[in-house]
PANU-851871 format. One record per residue: x, z, y of N, C-alpha, C in turn; residue number from 1. Coordinates in Angstrom, 3 decimals. Atoms other than C-alpha are relative to their C-alpha. Example, Ala and Ser with C-alpha at 12.3 -4.5 7.8 and 13.67 -1.06 7.14 Angstrom:
<rec <0.890, 0.000, -1.190>, <12.300, 7.800, -4.500>, <0.900, 0.000, 1.200>, 1>
<rec <-0.820, -0.060, -1.190>, <13.670, 7.140, -1.060>, <-0.770, 0.730, 1.090>, 2>
END
This chain:
<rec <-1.346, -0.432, 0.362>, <-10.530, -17.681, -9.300>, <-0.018, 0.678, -1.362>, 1>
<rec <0.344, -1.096, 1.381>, <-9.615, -16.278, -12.678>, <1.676, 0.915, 0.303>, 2>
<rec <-1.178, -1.114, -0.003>, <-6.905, -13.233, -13.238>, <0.297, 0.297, -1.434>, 3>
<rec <-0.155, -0.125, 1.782>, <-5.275, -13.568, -16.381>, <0.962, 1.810, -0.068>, 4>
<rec <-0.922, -1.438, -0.403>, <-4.108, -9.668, -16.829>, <-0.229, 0.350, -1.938>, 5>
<rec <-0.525, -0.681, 1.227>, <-2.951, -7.612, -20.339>, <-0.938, 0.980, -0.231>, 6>
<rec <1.602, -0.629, 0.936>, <-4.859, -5.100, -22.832>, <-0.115, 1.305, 1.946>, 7>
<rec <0.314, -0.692, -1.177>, <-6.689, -2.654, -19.863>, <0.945, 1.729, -0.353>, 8>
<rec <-0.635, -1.448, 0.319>, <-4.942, 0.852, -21.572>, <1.461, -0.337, 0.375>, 9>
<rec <-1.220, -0.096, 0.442>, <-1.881, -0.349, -21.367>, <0.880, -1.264, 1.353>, 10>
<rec <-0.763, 0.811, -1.035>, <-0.879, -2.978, -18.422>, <-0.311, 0.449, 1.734>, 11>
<rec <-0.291, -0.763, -1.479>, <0.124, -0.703, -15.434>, <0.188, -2.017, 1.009>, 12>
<rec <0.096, 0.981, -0.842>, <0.814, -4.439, -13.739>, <-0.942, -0.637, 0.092>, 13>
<rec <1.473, 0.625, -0.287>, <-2.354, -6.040, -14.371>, <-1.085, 0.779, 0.684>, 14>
<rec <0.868, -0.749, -0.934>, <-4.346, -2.952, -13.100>, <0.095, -0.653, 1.471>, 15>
<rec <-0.407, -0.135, -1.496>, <-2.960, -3.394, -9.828>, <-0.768, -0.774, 1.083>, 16>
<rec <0.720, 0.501, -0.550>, <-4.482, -6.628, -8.733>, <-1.598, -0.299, -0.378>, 17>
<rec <0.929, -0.233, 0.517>, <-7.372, -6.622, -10.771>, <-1.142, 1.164, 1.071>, 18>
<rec <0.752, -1.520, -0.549>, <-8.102, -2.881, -9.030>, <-0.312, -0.670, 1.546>, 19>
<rec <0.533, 0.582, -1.648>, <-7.557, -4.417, -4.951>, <-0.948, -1.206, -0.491>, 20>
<rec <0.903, 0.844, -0.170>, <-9.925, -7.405, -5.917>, <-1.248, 0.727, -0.333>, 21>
<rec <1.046, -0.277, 0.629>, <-12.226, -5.442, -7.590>, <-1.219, 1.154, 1.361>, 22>
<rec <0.352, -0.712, -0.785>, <-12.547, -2.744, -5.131>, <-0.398, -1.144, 1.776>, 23>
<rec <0.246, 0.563, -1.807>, <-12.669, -5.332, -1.917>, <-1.551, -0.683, -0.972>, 24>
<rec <0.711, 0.419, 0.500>, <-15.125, -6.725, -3.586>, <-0.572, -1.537, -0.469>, 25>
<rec <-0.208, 1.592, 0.117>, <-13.846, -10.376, -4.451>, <-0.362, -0.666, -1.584>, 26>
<rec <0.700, 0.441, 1.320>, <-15.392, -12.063, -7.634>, <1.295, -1.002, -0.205>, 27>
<rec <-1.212, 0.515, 1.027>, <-12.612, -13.357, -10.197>, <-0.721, -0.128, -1.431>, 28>
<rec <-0.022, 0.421, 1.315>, <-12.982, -14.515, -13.719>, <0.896, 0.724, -0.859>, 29>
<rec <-1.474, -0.556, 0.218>, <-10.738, -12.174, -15.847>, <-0.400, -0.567, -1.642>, 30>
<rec <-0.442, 0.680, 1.002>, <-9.048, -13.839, -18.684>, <1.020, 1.434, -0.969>, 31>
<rec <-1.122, -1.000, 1.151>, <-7.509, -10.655, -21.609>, <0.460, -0.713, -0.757>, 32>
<rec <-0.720, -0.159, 1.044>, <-4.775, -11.007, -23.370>, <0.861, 0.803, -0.643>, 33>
<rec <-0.943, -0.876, 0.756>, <-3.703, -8.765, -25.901>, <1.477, -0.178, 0.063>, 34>
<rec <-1.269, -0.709, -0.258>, <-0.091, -7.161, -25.407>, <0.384, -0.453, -1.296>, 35>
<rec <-0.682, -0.382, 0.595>, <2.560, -7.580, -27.736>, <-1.126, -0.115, -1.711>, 36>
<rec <0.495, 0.802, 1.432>, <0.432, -9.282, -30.676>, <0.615, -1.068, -0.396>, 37>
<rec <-0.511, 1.510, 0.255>, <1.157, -12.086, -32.718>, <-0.710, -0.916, 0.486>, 38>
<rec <0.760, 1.010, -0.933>, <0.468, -14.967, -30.661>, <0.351, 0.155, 1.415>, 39>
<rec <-0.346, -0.431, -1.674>, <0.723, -12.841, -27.594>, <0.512, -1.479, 1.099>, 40>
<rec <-0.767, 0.264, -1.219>, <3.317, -14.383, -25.512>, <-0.033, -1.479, -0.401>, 41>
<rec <0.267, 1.908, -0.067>, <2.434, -18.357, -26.612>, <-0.792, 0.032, 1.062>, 42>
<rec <1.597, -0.041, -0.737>, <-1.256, -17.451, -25.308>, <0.663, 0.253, 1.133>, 43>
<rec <0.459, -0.330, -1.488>, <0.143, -15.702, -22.088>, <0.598, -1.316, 0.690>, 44>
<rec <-0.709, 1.354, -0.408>, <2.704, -19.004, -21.498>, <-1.004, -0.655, 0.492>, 45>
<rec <0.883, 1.369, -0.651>, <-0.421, -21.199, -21.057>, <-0.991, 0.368, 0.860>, 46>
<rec <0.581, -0.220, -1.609>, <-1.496, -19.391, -18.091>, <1.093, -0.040, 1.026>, 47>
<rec <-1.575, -0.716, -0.941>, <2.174, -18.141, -16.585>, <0.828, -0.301, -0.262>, 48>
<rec <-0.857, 1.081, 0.400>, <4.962, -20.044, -16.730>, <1.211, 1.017, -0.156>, 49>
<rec <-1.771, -1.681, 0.876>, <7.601, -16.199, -17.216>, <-0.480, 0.378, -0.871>, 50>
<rec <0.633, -0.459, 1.643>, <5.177, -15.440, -20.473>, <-0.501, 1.557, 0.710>, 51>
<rec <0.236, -1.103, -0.409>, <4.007, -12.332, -18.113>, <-1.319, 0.070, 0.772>, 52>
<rec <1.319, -0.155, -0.995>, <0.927, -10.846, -16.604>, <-0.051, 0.546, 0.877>, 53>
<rec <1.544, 0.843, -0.550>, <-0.759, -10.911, -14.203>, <0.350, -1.066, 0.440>, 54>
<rec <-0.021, 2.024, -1.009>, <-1.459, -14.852, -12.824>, <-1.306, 0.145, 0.272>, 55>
<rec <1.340, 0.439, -0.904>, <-4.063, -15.255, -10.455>, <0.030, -1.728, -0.096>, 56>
<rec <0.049, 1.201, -0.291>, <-5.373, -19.011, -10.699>, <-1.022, -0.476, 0.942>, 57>
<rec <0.952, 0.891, -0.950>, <-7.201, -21.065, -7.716>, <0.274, -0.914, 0.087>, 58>
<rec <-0.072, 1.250, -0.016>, <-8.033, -24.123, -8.718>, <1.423, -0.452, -0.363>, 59>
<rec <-1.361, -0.044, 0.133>, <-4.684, -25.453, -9.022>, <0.758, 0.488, -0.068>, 60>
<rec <-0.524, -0.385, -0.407>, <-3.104, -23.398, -7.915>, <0.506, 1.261, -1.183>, 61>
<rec <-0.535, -1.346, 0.956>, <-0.770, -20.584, -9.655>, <0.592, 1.160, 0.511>, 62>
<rec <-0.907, -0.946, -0.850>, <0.229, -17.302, -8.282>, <0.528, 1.288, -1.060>, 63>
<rec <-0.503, -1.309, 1.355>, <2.645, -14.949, -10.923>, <0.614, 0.821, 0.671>, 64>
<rec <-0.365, -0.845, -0.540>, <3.551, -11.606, -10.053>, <-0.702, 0.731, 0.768>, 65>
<rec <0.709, -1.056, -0.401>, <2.196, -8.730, -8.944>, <-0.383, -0.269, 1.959>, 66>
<rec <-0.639, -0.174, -1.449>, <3.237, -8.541, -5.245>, <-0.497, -1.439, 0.143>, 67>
<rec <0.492, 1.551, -0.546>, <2.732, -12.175, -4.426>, <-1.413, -0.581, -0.523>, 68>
<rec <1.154, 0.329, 0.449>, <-0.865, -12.108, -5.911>, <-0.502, 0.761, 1.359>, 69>
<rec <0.295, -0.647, -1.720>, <-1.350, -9.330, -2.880>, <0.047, -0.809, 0.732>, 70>
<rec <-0.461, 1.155, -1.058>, <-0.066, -11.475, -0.607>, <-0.705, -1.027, 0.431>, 71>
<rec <0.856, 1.289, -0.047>, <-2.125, -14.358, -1.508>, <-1.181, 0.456, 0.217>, 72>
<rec <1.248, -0.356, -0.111>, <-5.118, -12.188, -1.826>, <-0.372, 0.153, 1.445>, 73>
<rec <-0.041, -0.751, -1.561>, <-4.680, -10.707, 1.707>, <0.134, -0.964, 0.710>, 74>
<rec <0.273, 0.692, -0.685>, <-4.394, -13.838, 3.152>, <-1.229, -0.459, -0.511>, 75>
<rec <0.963, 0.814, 0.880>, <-6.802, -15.827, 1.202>, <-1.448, 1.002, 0.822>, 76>
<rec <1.405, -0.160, -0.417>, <-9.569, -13.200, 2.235>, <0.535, 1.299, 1.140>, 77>
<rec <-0.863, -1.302, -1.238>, <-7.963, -11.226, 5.865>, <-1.360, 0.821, 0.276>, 78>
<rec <0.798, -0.756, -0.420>, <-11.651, -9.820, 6.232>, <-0.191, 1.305, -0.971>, 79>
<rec <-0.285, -1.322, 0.205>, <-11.128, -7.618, 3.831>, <0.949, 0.970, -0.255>, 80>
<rec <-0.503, -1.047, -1.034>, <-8.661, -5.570, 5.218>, <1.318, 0.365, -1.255>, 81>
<rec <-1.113, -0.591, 0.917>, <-6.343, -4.956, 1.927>, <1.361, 0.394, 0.272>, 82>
<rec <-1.031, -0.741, -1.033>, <-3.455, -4.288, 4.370>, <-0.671, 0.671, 1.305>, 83>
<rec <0.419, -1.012, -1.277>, <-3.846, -1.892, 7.108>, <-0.067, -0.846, 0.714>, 84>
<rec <0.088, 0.667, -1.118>, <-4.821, -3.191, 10.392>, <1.451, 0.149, 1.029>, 85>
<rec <-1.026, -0.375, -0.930>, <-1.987, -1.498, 12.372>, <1.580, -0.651, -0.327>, 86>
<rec <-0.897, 0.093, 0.223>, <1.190, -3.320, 12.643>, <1.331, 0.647, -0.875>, 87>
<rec <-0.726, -0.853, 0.020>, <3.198, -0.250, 12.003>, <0.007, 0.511, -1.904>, 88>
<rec <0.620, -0.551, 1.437>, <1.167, 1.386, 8.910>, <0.288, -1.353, -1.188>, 89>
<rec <-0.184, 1.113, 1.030>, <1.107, -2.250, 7.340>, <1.424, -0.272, -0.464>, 90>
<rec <-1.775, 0.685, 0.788>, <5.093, -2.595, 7.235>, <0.259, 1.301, -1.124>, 91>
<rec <-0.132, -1.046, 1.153>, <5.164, 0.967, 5.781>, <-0.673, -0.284, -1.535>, 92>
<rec <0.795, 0.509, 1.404>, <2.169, -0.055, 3.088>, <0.800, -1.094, -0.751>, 93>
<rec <-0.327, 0.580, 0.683>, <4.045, -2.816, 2.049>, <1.509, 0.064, -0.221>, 94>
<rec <-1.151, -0.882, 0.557>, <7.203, -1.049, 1.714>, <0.016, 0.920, -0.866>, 95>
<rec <0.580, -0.758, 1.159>, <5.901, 1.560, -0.288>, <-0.532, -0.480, -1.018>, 96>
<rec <0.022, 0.607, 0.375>, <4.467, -0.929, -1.968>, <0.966, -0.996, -1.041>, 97>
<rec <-1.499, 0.521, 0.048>, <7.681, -2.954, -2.639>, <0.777, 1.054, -1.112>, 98>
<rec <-0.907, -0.731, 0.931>, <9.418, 0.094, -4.147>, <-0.671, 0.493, -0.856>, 99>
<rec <0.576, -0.063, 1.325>, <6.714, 0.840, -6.731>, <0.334, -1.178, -0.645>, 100>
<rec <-0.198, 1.144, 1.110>, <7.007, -2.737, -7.330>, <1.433, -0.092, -0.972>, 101>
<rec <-1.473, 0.749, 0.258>, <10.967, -2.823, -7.984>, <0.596, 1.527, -0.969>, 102>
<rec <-0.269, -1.084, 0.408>, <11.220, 1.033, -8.519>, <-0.174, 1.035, -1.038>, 103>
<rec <0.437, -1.202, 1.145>, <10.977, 4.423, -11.080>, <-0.215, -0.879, -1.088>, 104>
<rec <0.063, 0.580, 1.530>, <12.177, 2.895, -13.944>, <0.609, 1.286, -0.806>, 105>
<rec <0.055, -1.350, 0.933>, <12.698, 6.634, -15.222>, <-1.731, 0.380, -0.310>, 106>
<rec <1.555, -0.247, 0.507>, <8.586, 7.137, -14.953>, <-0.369, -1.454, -0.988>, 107>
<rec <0.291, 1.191, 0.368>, <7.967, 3.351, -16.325>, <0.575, -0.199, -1.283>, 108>
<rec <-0.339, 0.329, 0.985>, <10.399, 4.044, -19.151>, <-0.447, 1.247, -1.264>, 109>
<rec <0.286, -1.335, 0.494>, <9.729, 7.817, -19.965>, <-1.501, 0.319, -0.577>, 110>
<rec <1.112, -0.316, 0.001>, <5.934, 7.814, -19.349>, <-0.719, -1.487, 0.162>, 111>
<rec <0.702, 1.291, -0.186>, <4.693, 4.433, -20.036>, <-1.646, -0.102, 0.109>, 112>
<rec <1.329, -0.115, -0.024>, <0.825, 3.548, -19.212>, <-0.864, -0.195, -1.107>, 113>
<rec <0.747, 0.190, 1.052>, <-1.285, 4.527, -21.893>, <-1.262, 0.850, 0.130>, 114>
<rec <1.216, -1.124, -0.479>, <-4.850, 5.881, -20.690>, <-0.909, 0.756, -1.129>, 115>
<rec <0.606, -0.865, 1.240>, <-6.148, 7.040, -24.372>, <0.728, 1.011, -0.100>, 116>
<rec <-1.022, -0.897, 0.931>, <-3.250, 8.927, -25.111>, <-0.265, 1.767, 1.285>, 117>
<rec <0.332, -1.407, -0.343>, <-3.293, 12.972, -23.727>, <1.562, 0.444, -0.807>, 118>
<rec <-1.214, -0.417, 0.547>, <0.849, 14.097, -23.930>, <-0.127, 1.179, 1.502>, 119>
<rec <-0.430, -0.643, -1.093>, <2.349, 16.782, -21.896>, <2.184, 0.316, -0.075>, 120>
<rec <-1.791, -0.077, -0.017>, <6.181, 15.844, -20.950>, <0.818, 0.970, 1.184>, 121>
<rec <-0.886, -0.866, -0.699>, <9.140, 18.066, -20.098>, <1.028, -0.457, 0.938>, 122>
<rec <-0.674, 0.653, -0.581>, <10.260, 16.118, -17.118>, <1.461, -0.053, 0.518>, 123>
<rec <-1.706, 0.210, -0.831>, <14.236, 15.220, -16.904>, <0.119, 0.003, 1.181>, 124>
<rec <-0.262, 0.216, -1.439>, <15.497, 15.540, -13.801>, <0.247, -1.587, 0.850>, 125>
<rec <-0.069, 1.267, -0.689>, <15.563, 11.959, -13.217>, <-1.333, -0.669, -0.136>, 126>
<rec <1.875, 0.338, 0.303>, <11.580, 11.845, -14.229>, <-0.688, 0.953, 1.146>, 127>
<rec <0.511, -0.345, -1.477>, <11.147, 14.544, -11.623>, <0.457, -0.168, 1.283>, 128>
<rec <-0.635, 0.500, -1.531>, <13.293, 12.900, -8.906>, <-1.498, -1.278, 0.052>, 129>
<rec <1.193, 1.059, 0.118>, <10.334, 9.748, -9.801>, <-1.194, 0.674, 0.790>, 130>
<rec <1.594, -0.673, -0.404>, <7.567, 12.196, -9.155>, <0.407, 0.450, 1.153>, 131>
<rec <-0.152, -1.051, -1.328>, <8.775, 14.144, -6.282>, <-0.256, -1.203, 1.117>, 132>
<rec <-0.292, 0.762, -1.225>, <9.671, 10.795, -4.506>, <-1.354, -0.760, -0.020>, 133>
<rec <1.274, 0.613, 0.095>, <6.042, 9.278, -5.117>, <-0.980, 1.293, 0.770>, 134>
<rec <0.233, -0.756, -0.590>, <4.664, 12.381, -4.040>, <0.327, 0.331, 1.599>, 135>
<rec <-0.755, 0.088, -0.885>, <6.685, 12.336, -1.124>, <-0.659, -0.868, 1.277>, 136>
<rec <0.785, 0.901, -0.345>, <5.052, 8.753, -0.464>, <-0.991, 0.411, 0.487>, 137>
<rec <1.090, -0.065, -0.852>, <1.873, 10.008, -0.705>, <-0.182, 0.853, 1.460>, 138>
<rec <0.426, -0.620, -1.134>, <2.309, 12.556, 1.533>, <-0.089, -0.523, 1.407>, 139>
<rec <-0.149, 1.039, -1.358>, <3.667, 10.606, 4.545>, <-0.656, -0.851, 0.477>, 140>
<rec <1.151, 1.372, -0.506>, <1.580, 7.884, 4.391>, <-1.121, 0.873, 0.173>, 141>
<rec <1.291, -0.699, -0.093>, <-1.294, 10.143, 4.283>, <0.167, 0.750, 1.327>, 142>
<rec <-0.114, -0.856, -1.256>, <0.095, 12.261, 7.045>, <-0.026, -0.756, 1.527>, 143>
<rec <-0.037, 1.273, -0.691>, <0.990, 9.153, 9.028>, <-0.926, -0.843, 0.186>, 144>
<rec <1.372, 1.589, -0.312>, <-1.563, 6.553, 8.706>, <-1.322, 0.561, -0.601>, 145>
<rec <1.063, -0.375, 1.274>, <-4.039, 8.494, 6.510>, <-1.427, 0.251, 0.856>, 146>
<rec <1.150, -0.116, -1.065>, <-6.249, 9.424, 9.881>, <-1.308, 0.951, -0.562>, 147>
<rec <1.700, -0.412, 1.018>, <-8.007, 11.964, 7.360>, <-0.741, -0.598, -1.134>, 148>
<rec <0.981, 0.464, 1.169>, <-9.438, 9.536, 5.413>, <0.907, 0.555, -1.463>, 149>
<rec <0.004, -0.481, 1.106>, <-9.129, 9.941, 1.417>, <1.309, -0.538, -1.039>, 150>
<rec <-0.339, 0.705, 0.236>, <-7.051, 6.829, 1.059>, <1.850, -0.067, 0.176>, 151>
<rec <-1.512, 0.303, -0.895>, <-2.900, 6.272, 2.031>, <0.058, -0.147, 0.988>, 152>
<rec <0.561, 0.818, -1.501>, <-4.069, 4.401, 5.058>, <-0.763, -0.051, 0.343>, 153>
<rec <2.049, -0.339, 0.008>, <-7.493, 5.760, 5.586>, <-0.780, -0.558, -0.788>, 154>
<rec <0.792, 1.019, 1.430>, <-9.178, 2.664, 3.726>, <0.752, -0.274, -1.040>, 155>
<rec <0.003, 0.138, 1.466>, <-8.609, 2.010, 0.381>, <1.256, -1.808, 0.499>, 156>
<rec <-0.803, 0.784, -0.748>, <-5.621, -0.691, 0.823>, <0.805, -0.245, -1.596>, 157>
<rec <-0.716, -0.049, 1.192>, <-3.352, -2.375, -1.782>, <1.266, 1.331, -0.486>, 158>
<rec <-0.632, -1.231, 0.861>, <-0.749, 0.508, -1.862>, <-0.999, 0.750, -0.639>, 159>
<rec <0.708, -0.786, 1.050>, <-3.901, 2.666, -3.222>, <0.150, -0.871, -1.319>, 160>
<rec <0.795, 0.905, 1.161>, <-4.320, -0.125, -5.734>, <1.627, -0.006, -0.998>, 161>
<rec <-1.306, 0.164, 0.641>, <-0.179, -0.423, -6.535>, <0.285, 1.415, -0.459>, 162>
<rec <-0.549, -1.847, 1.011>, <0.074, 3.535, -7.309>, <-1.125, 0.561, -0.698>, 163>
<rec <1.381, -0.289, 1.035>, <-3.402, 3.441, -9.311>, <0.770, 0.370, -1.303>, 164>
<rec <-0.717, -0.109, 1.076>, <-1.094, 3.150, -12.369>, <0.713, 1.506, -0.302>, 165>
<rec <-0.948, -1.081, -0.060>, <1.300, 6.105, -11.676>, <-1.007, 1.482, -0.275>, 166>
<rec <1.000, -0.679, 0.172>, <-2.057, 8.131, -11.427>, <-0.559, -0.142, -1.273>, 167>
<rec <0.444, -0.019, 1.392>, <-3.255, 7.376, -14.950>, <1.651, 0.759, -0.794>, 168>
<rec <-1.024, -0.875, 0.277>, <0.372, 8.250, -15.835>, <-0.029, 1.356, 0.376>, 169>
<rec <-0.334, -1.877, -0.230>, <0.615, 11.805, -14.388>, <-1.616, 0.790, -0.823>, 170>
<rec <0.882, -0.816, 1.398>, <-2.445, 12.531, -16.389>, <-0.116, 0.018, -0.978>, 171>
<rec <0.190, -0.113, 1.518>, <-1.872, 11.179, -19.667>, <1.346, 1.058, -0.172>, 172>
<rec <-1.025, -0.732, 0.037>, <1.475, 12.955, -19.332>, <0.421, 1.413, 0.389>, 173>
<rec <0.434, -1.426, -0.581>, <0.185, 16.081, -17.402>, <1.225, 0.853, 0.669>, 174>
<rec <-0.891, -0.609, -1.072>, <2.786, 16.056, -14.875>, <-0.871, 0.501, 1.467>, 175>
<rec <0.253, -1.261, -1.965>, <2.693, 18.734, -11.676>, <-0.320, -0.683, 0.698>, 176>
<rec <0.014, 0.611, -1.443>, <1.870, 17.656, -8.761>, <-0.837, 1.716, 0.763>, 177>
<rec <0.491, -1.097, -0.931>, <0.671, 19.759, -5.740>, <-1.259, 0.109, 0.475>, 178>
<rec <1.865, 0.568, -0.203>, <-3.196, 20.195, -4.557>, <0.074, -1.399, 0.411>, 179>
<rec <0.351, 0.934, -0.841>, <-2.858, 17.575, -2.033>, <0.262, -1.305, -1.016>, 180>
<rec <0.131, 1.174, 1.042>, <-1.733, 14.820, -4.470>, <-0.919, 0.181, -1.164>, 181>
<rec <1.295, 0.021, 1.197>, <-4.001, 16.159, -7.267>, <-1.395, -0.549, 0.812>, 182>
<rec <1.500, 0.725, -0.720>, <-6.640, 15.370, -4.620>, <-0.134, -1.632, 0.804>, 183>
<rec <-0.433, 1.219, 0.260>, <-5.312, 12.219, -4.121>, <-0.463, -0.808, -0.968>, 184>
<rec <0.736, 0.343, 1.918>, <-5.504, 11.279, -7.764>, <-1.266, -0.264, -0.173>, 185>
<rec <1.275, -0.088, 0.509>, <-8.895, 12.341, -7.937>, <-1.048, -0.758, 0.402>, 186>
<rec <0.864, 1.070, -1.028>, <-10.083, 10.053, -4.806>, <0.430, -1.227, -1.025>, 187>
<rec <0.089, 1.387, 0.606>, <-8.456, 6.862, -7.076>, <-0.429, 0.515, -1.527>, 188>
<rec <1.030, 0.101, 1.359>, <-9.853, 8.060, -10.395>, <-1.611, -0.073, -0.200>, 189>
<rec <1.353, 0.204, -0.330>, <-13.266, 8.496, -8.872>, <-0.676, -1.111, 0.418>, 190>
<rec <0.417, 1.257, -0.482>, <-13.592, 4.705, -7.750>, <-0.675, -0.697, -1.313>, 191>
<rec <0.697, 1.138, 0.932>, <-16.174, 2.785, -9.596>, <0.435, -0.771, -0.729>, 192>
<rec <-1.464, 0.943, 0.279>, <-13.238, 0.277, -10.394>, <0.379, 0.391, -0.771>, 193>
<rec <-1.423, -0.812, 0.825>, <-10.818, 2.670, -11.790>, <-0.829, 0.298, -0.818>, 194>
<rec <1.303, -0.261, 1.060>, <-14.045, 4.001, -13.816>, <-0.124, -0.782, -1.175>, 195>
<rec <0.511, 0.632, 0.706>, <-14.576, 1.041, -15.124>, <1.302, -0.889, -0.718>, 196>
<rec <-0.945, 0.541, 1.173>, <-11.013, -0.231, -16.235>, <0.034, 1.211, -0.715>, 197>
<rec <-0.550, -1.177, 0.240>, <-10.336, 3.232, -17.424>, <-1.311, 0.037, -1.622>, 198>
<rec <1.040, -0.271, 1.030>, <-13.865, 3.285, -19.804>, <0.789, -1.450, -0.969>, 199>
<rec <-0.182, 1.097, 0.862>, <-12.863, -0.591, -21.066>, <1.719, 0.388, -0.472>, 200>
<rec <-1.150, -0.690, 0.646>, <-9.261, 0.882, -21.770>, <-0.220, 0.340, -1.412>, 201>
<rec <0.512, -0.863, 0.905>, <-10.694, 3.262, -23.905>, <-0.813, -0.710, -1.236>, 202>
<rec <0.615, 1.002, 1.096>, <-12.623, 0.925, -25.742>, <0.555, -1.024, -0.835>, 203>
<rec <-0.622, 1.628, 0.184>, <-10.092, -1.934, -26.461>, <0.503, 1.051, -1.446>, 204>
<rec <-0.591, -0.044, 1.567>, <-9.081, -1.764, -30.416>, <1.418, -0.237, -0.121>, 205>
<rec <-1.737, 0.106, 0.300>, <-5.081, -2.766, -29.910>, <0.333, 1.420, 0.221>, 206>
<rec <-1.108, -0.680, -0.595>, <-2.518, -0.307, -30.237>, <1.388, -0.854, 0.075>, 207>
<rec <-1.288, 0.270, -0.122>, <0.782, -0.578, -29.402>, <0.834, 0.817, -0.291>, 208>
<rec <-0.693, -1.368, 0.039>, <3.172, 1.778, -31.244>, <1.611, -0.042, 0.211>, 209>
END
């Protein structure tokens, strides 16, 4: 399979599936293409037929969009577990899920993903209605399905992998949060994974100003 995904500092949507394959531990081919260069959006066309990233390809096959790359993944390989096991927890995960995908277009417009950068913003009240209600998330799910473990849903599951992003945001931007989500945070910044987009971030030569 290859995963055509955008520069690593800067594509909160390509993290996402990139991060659940990486972490289940499914071998992909990843295909970069620089953001918002000249050329850009020809090059991303002749993977993705909306000029957008991410596209998972198998064999023939084409899957665009965030959410429906999950989908495919989680079937494609059910042994490893990227949805909760429990009926219940899994409709929540992929509801929570769902409204990162569609939702907080005050954090997405205010605090866009940029993991070099180090700001500290004075959150509008419609940037801290974003945070409170993500916060909110984690808590529940954690309180609910979390069984203790470190994760949303005890194991490491695509909602960890869909609010990986929001977590590089509240630190380049050095928004509040409360212990329990700072310790949150710290369980998906500490993953080998996140480590390792987070170092190649840091390394990539585009900006985008």
């Amino acid at each position: 399979m290859q995963l055509v995904i955008g520069n690593k500092n800067y594509s909160s949507w390509s993290l996402r599936p990139w991060l659940g394959m990486k972490v289940a531990g499914i071998a992909f081919e990843e295909i970069l293409i620089p953001l918002y260069q000249a050329g850009s959006k020809a090059e991303i066309l002749r993977h993705s037929p909306n000029g957008k990233v991410p596209a998972l390809k198998d064999g023939d096959l084409l899957v665009w969009d965030t959410l429906a790359i999950a989908e495919y993944i989680a079937e494609k390989f059910p042994d490893r577990h990227l949805w909760p096991q429990d009926m219940a927890a899994r409709a929540v995960a992929r509801s929570v899920c769902a409204e990162m995908h569609s939702g907080f277009t005050t954090l997405r417009s205010q605090c866009p993903m940029d993991i070099r950068a180090s700001k500290q913003a004075t959150p509008s009240p419609d940037l801290q209605n974003d945070v409170d209600r993500i916060v909110a998330i984690w808590t529940d799910c954690r309180a609910r399905f979390g069984n203790g473990g470190a994760f949303l849903f005890d194991k490491f599951s695509w909602a960890d992998a869909f609010f990986a992003p929001v977590v590089t945001r509240f630190v380049t931007y050095g928004l509040a949060v409360p212990g329990d989500a700072r310790r949150y945070m710290d369980t998906i910044l500490a993953l080998p994974a996140m480590q390792e987009w987070i170092a190649a971030g840091r390394a990539e030569p585009w900006e985008i100003n």
